[in-house]
C-alpha positions as CSV (number, residue, x, y, z in Angstrom):
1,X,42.3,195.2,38.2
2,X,39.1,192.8,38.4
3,X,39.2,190.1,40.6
4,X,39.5,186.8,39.9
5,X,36.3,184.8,40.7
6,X,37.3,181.6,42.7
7,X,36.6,178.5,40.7
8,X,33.9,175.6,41.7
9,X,34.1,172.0,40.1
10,X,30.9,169.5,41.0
11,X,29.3,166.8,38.9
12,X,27.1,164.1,38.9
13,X,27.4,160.7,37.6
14,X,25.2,160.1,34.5
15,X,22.8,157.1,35.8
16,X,19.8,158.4,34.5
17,X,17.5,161.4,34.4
18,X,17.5,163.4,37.6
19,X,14.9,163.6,40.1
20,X,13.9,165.8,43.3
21,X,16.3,164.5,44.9
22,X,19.0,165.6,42.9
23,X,17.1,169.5,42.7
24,X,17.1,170.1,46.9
25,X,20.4,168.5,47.1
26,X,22.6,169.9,44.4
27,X,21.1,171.6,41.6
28,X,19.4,174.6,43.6
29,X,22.6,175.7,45.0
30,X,24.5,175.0,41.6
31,X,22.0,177.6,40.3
32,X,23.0,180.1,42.8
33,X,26.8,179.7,42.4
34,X,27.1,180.5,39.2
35,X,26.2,184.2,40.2
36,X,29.8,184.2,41.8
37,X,31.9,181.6,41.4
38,X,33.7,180.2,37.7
39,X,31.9,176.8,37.8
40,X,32.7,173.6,35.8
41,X,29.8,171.2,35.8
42,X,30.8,167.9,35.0
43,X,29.3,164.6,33.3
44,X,31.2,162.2,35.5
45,X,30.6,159.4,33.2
46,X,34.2,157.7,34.2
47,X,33.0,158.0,37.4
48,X,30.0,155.7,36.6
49,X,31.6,153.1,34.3
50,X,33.8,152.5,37.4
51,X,30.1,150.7,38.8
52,X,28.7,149.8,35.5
53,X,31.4,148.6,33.1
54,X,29.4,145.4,32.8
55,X,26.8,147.2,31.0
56,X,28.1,150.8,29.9
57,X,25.6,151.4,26.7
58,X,23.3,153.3,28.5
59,X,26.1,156.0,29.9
60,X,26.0,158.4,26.9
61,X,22.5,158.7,26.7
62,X,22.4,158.9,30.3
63,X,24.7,162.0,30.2
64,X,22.9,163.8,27.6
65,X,19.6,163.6,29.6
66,X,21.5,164.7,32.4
67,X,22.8,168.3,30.8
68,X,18.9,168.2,29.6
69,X,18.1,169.0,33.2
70,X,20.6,170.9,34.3
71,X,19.8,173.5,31.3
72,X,16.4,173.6,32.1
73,X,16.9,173.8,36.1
74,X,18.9,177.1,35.2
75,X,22.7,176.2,34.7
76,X,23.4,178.3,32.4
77,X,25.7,177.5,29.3
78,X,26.9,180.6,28.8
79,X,28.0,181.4,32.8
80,X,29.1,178.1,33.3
81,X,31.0,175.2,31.7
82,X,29.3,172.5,31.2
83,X,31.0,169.3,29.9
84,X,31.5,165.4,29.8
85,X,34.4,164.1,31.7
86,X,35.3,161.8,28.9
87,X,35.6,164.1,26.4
88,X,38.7,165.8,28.7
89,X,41.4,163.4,28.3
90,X,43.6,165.5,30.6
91,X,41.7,163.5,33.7
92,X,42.8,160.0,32.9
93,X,46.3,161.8,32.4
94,X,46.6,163.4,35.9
95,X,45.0,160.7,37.4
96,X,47.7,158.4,36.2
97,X,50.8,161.1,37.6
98,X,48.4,160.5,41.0
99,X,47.5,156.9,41.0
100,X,52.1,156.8,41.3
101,X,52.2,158.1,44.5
102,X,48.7,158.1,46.2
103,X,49.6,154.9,48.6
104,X,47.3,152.0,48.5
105,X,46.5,152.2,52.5
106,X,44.9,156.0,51.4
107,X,42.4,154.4,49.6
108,X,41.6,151.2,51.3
109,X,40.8,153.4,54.6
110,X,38.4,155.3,52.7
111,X,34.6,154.8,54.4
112,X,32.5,154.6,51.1
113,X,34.8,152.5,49.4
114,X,33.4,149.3,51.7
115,X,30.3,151.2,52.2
116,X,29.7,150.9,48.4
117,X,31.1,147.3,47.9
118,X,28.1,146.5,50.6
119,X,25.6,148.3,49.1
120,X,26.1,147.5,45.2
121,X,24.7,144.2,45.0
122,X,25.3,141.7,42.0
123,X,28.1,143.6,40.4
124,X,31.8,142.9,41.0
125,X,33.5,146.0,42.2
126,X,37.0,145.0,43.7
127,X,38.5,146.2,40.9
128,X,41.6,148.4,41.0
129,X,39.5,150.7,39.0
130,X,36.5,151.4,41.9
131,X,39.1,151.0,44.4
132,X,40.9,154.3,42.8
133,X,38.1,156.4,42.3
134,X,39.2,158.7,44.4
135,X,42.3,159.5,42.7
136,X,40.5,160.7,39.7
137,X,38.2,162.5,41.4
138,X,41.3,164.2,42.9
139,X,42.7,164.5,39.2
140,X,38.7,166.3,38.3
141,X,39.5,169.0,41.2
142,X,43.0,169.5,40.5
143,X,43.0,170.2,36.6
144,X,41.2,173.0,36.9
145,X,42.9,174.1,40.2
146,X,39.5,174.0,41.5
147,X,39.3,176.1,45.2
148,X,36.3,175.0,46.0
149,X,34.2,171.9,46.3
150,X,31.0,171.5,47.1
151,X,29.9,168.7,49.7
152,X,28.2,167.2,51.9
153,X,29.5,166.6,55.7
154,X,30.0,162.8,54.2
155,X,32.2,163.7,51.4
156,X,34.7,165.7,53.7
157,X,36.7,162.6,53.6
158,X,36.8,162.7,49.6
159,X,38.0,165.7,49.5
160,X,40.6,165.5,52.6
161,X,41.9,162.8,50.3
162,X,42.3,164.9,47.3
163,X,44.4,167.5,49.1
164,X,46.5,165.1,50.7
165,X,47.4,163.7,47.2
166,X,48.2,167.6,46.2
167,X,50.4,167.8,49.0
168,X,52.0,164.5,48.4
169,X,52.9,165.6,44.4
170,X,54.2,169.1,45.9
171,X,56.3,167.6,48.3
172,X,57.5,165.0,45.8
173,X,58.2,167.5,43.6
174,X,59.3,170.8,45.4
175,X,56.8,173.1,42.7
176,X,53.3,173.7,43.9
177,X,51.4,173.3,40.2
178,X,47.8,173.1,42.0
179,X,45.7,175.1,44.3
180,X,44.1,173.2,47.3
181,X,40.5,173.0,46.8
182,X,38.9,173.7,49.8
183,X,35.6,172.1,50.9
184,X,32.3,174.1,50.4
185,X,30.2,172.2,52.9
186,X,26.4,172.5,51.6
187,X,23.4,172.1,53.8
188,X,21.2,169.4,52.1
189,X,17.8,168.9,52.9
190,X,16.8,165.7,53.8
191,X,14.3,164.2,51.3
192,X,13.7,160.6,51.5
193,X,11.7,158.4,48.8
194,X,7.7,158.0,48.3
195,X,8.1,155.1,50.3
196,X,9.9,157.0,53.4
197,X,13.0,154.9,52.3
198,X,16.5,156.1,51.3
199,X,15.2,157.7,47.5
200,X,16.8,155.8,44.3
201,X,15.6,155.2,41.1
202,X,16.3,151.4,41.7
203,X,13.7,151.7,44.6
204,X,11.2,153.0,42.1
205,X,10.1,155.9,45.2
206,X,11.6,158.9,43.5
207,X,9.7,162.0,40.7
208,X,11.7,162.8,38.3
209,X,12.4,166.5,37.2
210,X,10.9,165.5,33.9
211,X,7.6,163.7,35.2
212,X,4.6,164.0,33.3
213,X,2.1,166.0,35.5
214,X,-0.7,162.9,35.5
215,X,2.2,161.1,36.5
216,X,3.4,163.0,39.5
217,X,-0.3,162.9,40.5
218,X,-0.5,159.3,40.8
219,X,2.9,158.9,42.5
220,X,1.9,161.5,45.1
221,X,-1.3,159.9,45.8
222,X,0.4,156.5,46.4
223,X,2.9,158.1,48.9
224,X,3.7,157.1,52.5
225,X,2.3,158.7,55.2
226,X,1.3,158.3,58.4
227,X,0.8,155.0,59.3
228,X,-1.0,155.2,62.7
229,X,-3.9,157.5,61.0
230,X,-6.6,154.7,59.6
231,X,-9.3,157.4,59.4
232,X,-9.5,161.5,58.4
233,X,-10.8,162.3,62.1
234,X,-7.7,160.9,64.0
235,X,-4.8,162.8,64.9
236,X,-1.8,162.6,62.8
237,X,1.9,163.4,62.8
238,X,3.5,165.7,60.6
239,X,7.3,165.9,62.1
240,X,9.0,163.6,59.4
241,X,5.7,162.6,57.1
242,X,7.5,162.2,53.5
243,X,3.8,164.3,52.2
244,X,4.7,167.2,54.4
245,X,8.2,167.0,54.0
246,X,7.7,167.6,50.6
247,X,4.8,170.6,51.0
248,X,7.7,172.5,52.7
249,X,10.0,172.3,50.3
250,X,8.1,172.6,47.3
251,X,4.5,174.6,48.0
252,X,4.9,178.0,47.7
253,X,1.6,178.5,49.5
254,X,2.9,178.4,53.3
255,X,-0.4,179.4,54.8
256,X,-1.8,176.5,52.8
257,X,0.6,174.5,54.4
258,X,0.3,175.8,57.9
259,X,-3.1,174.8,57.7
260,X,-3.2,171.7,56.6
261,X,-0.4,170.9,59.3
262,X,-2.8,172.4,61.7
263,X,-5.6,170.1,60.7
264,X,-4.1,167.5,60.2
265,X,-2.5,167.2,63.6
266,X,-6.1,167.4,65.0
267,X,-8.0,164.9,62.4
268,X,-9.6,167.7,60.7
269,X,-8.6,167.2,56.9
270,X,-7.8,163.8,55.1
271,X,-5.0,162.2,52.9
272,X,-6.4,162.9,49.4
273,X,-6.6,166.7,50.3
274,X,-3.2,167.1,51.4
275,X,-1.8,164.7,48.4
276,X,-4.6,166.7,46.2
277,X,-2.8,170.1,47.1
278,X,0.7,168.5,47.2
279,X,0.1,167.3,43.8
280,X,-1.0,170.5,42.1
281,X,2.1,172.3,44.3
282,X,4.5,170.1,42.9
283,X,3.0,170.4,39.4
284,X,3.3,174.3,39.8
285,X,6.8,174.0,41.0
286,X,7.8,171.6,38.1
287,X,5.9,172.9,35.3
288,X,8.9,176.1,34.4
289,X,11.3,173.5,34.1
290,X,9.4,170.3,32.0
291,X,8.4,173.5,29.8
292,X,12.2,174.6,29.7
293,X,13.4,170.9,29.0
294,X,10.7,170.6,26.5
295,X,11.6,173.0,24.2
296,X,15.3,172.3,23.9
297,X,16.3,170.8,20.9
298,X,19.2,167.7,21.2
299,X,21.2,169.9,18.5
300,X,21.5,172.7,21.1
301,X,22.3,170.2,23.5
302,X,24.8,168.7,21.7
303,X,26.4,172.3,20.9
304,X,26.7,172.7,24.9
305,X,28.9,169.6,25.6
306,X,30.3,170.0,22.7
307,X,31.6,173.5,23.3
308,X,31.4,173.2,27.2
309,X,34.7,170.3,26.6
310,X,36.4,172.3,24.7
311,X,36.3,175.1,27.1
312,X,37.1,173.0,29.8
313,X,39.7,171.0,28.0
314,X,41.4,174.1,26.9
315,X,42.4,174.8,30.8
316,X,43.2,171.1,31.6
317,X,45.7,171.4,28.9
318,X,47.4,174.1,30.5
319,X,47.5,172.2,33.9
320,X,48.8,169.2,32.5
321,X,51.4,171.1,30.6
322,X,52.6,172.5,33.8
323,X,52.8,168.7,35.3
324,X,54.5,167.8,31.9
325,X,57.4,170.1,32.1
326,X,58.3,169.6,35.7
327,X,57.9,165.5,34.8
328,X,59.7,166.2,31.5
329,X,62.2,163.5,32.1
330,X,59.7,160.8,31.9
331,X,56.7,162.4,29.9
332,X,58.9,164.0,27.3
């Protein structure tokens, strides 16, 4: 008898078209998952109208540029499902059954929640709505039964919270209906912003997946870099210099990199050669996928979060029929 292959949810909130952040922290491990996992990849666009209800037009749109490239960062359609959270109404459903028992102290402990109300200026978030995010990210996992998550070492919390609310609805209950999703802890390499600053497309430091190659050229050349070298003949540092941070992760040519490390680090080659070769690395690197992204068509697209929600909605329905008939007496 084949075994089954252990099922992976993740997603991404749909603010916009993805950038190299977004490829080193999620998307080039997503890619290597789908070789042995059953992965859903979801358009968490509830997720984002929980921070932008005041201005949700540019969501959809958002989402569809968003599967745009994913497909052309290899997700593939066909080994994965790929689908928009809204079009699965079996989320908002669970998360209701949740949002009944998760207590309120569960989610006014949780560390982003003030972290984010800090951080997102001008918008009014203490809404019951941000404040239970977590409860439908715990209904996302748990409607597909979802064993494993993966995160960062700062969503461990997230996740502890989701199983906790499992637990809770088991005990409540006396019928375990969901598997425990376990936490897939993912190393993420740290990649901060042109400007040596956090990276976020509201800071205006980041290159997007689908730059334009002139365009990743003249971002490059205005990065940060070290700040102490005011001439090509002094010394620099390289430990933690945003240009060679990103030559590591992106030039395939390690000996060039070695040696520019080497020469730079004894005043021996300037900025405009390392951006130079950084540029036309990065360009390299990104051409496979701006070519991919190119030639897909918004019909095919559209076919792939079309068919991608049904697939995924055809398994929430099974879940929530489960939670139906053991809630029959106040569901039916």
């Amino acid at each position: 008898m084949k075994k089954r292959k252990k099922i992976i949810l993740s997603g991404m909130r749909p603010t916009g078209r993805l950038h190299l952040g977004h490829l080193v922290g999620a998307l080039n491990n997503w890619v290597k998952l789908q070789d042995e996992y059953d992965c859903f990849f979801m358009v968490a666009d509830w997720h984002a109208l929980m921070s932008e209800y005041e201005k949700p037009s540019d969501i959809k749109e958002n989402g569809f540029e968003v599967v745009k490239d994913w497909i052309s960062c290899g997700i593939d359609p066909e080994r994965s499902v790929i689908f928009v959270q809204s079009m699965v109404p079996e989320h908002l459903e669970l998360a209701m059954v949740f949002g009944l028992l998760t207590p309120l102290g569960w989610l006014e402990r949780c560390p982003t929640y003030k972290e984010q109300l800090r951080e997102l200026k001008g918008r009014m978030l203490a809404t019951y709505g941000f404040l239970g995010y977590p409860v439908l990210q715990a209904a996302d996992i748990a409607v597909y039964n979802a064993d494993l998550v993966p995160v960062g070492e700062d969503q461990v919390h997230h996740l502890e919270l989701a199983r906790e609310i499992i637990r809770r609805f088991h005990g409540l209950y006396g019928e375990e209906v969901f598997t425990e999703p376990e936490a897939m802890l993912t190393k993420v390499p740290r990649l901060v912003g042109l400007d040596n600053r956090k990276m976020s497309k509201s800071y205006g430091n980041s290159i997007l997946l689908s730059e334009p190659a002139e365009d990743i050229r003249k971002k490059v050349f205005s990065m940060y870099t070290d700040p102490k070298r005011v001439r090509a003949d002094v010394p620099g540092t390289v430990e933690g210099n945003p240009v060679f941070v990103y030559h590591d992760l992106f030039n395939r040519d390690k000996e060039e990199v070695e040696d520019l490390k080497s020469r730079y680090r004894t005043g021996r080659v300037g900025d405009v050669e390392v951006k130079e070769k950084l540029s036309a690395a990065l360009n390299d690197y990104l051409g496979p996928i701006r070519e991919k992204r190119a030639a897909l068509t918004d019909d095919r697209v559209h076919d792939v979060i079309v068919d991608g929600s049904a697939r995924a909605r055809a398994v929430a329905r099974m879940t929530m029929a489960k939670v139906k008939e053991l809630l029959h007496q106040i569901v039916d």
